[in-house]
C-alpha positions in Angstrom: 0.0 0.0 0.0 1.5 3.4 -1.1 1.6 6.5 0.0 -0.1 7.9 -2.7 -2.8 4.9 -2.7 -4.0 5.5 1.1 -3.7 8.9 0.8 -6.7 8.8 -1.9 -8.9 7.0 1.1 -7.6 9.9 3.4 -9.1 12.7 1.1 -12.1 10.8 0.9 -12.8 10.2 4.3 -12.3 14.2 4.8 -14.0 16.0 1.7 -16.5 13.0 0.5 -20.4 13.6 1.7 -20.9 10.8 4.4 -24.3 9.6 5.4 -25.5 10.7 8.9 -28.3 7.4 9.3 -25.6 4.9 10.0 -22.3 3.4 9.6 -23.9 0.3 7.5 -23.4 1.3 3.6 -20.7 3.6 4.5 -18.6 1.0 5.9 -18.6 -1.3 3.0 -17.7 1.6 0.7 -14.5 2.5 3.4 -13.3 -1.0 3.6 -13.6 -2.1 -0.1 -11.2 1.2 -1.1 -9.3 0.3 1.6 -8.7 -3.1 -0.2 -8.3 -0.8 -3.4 -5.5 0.7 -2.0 -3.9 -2.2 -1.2 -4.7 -3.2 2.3 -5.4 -7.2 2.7 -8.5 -6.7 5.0 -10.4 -10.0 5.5 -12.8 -8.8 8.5 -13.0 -5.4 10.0 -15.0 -4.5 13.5 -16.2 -1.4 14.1 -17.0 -1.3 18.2 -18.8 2.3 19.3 -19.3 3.0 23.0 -23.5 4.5 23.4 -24.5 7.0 25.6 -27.9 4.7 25.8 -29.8 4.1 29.4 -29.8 -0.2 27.9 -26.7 -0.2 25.4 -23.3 -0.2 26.4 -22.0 -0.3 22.5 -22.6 -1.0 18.9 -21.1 -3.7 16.8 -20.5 -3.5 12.9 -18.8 -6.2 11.3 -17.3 -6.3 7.1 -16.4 -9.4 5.9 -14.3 -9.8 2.5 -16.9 -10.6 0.1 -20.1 -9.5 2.3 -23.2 -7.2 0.7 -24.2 -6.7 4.5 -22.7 -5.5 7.5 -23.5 -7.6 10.6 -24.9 -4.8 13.4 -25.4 -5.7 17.1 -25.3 -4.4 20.5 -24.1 -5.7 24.2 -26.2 -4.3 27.3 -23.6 -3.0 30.3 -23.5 -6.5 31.7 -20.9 -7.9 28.6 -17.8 -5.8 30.7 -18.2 -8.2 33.6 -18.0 -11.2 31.3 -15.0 -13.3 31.2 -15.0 -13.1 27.3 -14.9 -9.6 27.0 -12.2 -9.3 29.8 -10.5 -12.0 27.5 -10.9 -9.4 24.6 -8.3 -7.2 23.2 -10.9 -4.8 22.9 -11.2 -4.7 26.9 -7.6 -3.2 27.0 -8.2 -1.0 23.9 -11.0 0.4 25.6 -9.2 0.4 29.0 -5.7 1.7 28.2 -6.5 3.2 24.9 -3.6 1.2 23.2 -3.1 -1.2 19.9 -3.7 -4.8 20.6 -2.1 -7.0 17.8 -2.1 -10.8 17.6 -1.0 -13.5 15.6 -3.3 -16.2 15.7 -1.0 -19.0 15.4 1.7 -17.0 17.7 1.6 -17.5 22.0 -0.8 -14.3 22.2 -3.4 -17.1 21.3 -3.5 -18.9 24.6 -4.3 -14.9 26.2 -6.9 -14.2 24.0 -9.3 -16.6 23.0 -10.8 -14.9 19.7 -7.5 -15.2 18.3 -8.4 -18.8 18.5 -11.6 -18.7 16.5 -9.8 -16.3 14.2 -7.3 -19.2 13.3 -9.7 -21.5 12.7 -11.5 -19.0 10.0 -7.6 -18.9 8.2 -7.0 -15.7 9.8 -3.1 -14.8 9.7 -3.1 -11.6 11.7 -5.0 -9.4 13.7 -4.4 -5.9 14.9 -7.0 -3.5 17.4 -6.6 0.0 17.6 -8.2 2.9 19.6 -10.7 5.1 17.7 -10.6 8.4 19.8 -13.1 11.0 19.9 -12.7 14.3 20.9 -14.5 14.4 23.9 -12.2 11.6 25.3 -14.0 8.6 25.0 -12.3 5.4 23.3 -13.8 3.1 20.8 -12.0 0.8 19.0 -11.7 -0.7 15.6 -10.3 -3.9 14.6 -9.0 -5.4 11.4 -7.4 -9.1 10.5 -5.7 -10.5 7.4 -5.4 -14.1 6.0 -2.7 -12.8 3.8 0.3 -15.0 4.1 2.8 -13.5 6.9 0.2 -11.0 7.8 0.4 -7.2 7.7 3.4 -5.8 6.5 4.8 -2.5 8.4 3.8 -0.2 5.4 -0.2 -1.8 6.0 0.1 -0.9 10.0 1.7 2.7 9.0 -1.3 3.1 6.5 -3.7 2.0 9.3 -2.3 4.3 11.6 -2.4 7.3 9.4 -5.9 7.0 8.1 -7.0 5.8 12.3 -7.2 9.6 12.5 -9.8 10.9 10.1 -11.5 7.7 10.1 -12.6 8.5 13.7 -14.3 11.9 13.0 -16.3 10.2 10.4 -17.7 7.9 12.7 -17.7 10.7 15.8 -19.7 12.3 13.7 -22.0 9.4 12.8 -22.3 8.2 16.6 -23.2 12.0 17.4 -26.3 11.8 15.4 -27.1 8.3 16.7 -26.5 9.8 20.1 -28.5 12.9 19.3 -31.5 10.0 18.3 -31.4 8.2 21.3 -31.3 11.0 23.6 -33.9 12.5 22.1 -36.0 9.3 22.0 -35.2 8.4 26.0 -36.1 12.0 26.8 -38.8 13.2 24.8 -39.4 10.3 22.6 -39.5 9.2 19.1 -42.1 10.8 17.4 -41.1 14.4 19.0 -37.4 13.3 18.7 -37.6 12.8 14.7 -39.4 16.5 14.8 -37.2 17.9 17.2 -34.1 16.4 15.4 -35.3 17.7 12.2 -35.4 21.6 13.2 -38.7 22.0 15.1 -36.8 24.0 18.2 -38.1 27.0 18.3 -41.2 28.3 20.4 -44.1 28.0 18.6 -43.6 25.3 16.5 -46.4 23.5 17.3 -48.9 21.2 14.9 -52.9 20.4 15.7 -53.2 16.6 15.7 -55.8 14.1 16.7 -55.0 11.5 18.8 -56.4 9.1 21.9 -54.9 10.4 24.8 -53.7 7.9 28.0 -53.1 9.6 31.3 -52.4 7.4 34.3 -51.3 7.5 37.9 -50.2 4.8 40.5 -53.0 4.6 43.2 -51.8 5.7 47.1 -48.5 6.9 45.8 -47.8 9.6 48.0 -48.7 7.5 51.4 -45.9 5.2 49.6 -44.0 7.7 49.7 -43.8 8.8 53.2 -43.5 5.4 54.5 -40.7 4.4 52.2 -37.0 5.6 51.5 -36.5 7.4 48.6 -34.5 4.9 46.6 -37.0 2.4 47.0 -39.7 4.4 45.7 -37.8 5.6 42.7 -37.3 1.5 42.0 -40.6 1.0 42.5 -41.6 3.6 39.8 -39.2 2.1 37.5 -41.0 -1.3 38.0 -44.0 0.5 37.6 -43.7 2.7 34.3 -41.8 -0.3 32.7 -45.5 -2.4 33.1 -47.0 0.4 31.1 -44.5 1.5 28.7 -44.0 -1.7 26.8 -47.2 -2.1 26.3 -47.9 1.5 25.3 -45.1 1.6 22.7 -46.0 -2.0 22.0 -49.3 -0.6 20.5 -48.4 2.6 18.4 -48.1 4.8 21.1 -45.9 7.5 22.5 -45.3 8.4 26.1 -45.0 12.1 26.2 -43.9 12.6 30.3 -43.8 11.2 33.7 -45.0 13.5 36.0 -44.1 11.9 39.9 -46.2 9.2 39.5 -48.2 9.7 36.7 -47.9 9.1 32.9 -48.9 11.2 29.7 -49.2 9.5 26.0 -50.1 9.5 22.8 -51.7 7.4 20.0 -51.8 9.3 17.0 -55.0 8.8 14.8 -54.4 9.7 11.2 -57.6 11.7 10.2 -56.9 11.2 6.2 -57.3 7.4 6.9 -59.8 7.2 9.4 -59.1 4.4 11.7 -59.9 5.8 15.4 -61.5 3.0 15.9 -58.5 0.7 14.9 -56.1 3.2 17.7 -59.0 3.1 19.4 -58.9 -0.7 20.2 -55.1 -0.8 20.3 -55.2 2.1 23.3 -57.8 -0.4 24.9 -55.7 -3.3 24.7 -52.7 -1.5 26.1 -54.5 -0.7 28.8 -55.8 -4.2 29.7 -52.3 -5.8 29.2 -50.6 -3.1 31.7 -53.3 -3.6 34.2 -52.7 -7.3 34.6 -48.7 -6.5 34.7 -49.5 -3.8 37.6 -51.2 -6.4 39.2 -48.4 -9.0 39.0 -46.0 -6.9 40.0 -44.9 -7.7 43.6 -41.8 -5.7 45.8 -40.4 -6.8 48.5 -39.4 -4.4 51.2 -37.9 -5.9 54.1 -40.8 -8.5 55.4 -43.6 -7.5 52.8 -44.2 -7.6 49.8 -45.6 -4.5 48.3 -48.6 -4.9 45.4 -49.8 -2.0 43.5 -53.2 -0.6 42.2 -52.9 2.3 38.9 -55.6 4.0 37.4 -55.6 5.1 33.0 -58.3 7.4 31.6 -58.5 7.1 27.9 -60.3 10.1 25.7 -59.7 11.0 22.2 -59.6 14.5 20.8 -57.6 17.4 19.3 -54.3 18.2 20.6 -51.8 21.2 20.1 -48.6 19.0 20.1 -44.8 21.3 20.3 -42.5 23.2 21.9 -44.2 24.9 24.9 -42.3 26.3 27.5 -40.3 30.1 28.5 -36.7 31.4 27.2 -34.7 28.9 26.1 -35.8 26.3 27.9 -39.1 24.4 26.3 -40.8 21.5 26.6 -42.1 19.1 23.7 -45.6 17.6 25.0 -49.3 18.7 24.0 -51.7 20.6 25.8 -55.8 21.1 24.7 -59.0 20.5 26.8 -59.1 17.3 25.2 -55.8 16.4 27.8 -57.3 18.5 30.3 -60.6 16.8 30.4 -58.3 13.4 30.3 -56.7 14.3 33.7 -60.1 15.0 35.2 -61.3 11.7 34.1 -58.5 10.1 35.5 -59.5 11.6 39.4 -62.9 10.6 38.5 -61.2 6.6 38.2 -59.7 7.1 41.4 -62.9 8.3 43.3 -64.8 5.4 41.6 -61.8 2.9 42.6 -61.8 2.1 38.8 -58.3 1.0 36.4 -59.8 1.5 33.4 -62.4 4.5 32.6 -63.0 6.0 29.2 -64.7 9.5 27.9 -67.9 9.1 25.9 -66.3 9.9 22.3 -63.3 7.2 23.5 -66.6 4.4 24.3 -68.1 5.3 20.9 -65.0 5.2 18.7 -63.8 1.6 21.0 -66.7 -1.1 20.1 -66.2 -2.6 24.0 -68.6 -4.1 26.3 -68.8 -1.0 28.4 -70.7 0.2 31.3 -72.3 3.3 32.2 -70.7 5.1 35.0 -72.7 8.3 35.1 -72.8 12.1 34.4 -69.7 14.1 36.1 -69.4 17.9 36.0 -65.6 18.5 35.1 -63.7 22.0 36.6 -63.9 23.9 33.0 -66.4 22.4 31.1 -69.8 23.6 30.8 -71.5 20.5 30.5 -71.4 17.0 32.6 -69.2 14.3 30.8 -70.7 11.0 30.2 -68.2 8.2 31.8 -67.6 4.7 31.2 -65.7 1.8 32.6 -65.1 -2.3 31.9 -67.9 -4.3 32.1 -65.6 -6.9 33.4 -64.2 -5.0 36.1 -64.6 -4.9 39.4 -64.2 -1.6 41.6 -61.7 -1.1 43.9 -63.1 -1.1 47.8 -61.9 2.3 48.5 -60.4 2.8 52.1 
């Protein structure tokens, strides 16, 4: 490999356009003029560390020959496992150093992937540190079966093109980052918007949508009898029941709020299928009733069992950046949220789970049950309420 030869891949890498939506296509085109160039690359392993709440990093793997690149993830729990600790990539990481290994050499009794490399035909392998510029090490590794391995001009090359290389894929894993913060926080659907240049104040769209608002039943007496920490994993325990199944059926949760829980399920008005978002909301809500009642915490000698209550309505929402300064909030506001909220004491006084607004029962085909008339704070007339037929209320204390 010249000189002249990797320093066409170099320009490349700093004046070509590079996607932002993944390292996938752009890492075949990277390693095949690589191999251009002169480089003997048989398999090459991209390995990005993820600011993600579930992820500890990403894996992308080119083969010689491959259409695809092989993409996976490792939750936190792979550094505590003896084959990562095993892994030149656990000192890369670590010390921020190159790892190099010849499978058929010694090195192969200390690291076990050297191993499995031989037995592909592998000849050499070599890791490096990909370093960001906010500190944090990645790593990329590359192996050869060329006969004898790489040469010292191939590491040289390596090393010189290590460089640029890594701002490439900074930038890529910024904009993944960027994604997944925005999802965690705010979540997807306001993350795509957000992400795509909706920050300002005002920026706000009129959607339709059925709206889920929940809250955990005698939270704050929990809360005084309980330390802090346990509380907060009891919440987590809690919100996972509902959130699965909330995103499991089309919807978005918006915020937490202490206990309680804002979403949406957006209803495309051009199509016309409330009733189909309609049924998905109701099914949501069924499924994350019966994990609330499964779920059982043990503090100390007892074992702590929960009771939540959801009001479901449907109606118009103003859905966007809401807030003072430079410091807004994504999230929707509209009576049709605020009558939501009053519905969802109205379930509590009743000692219901499930209760639903009049237009909800209508647009739902449900064996429902009349609950009554309710006047609401801030509407002029009494809403119409409705609960499961197959559910039995709460004794209230």
């Amino acid at each position: 490999m010249t000189a002249v030869s990797y320093q066409n891949v170099v320009d490349w890498l700093i004046s070509a356009q590079h996607p932002v939506d993944g390292l996938g296509g752009w890492m075949i085109e990277w390693c095949e003029r690589m191999v251009e160039a002169g480089l003997p690359l048989w398999r090459v392993g991209i390995f990005v560390r993820t600011l993600h709440p579930e992820v500890f990093g990403r894996n992308f793997i080119w083969s010689r020959g491959a259409s695809e690149i092989q993409m996976g993830s490792v939750d936190f729990e792979i550094q505590n496992t003896p084959e990562f600790q095993a892994s030149p990539l656990s000192i890369v990481f670590r010390d921020a150093v190159e790892v190099r290994g010849n499978p058929h050499g010694p090195e192969a009794e200390r690291f076990p992937v050297l191993v499995d490399l031989r037995n592909e035909g592998a000849t050499d392998y070599l890791a490096l540190p990909l370093r960001f510029l906010d500190g944090m090490v990645h790593a990329i590794s590359v192996s050869t079966t060329q006969p004898g391995g790489f040469d010292p001009d191939h590491v040289a090359a390596l090393r010189v093109i290590i460089e640029p290389l890594a701002r490439i894929i900074e930038i890529i894993a910024l904009r993944r980052t960027a994604e997944v913060l925005l999802d965690t926080y705010v979540g997807n659907r306001a993350g795509a918007r957000i992400l795509g240049g909706q920050i300002r104040r005002g920026h706000n769209d009129t959607m339709q949508a059925a709206i889920w608002l929940s809250d955990l039943r005698g939270f704050t007496a929990l809360s005084d009898r309980l330390p802090a920490e346990t509380v907060v994993q009891i919440l987590n325990h809690y919100f996972d029941c509902q959130v699965t199944a909330i995103r499991g059926h089309g919807g978005e949760v918006l915020k937490f709020m202490g206990d309680g829980l804002l979403a949406v399920f957006p209803i495309d008005e051009y199509v016309g299928d409330a009733g189909h978002v309609c049924a998905r909301v109701l099914e949501a809500a069924r499924e994350s009733r019966a994990s609330v009642e499964a779920l059982a915490f043990p503090v100390g000698d007892v074992v702590e069992r929960f009771r939540f209550g959801v009001a479901l309505h449907v109606g118009n929402i103003l859905y966007g950046n809401i807030g003072g300064g430079n410091r807004l909030d994504f999230t929707c506001i509209g009576p049709a949220v605020n009558l939501a909220a009053r519905l969802e004491k109205i379930a509590g006084r009743l000692g219901r789970t499930v209760v639903v607004s009049e237009v909800f029962a209508k647009a739902c085909r449900h064996d429902w049950r009349e609950l009554g008339e309710f006047p609401i704070a801030g509407f002029a007339r009494a809403q119409r309420v409705y609960g499961l037929a197959e559910e039995t209320p709460a004794i209230l204390a």
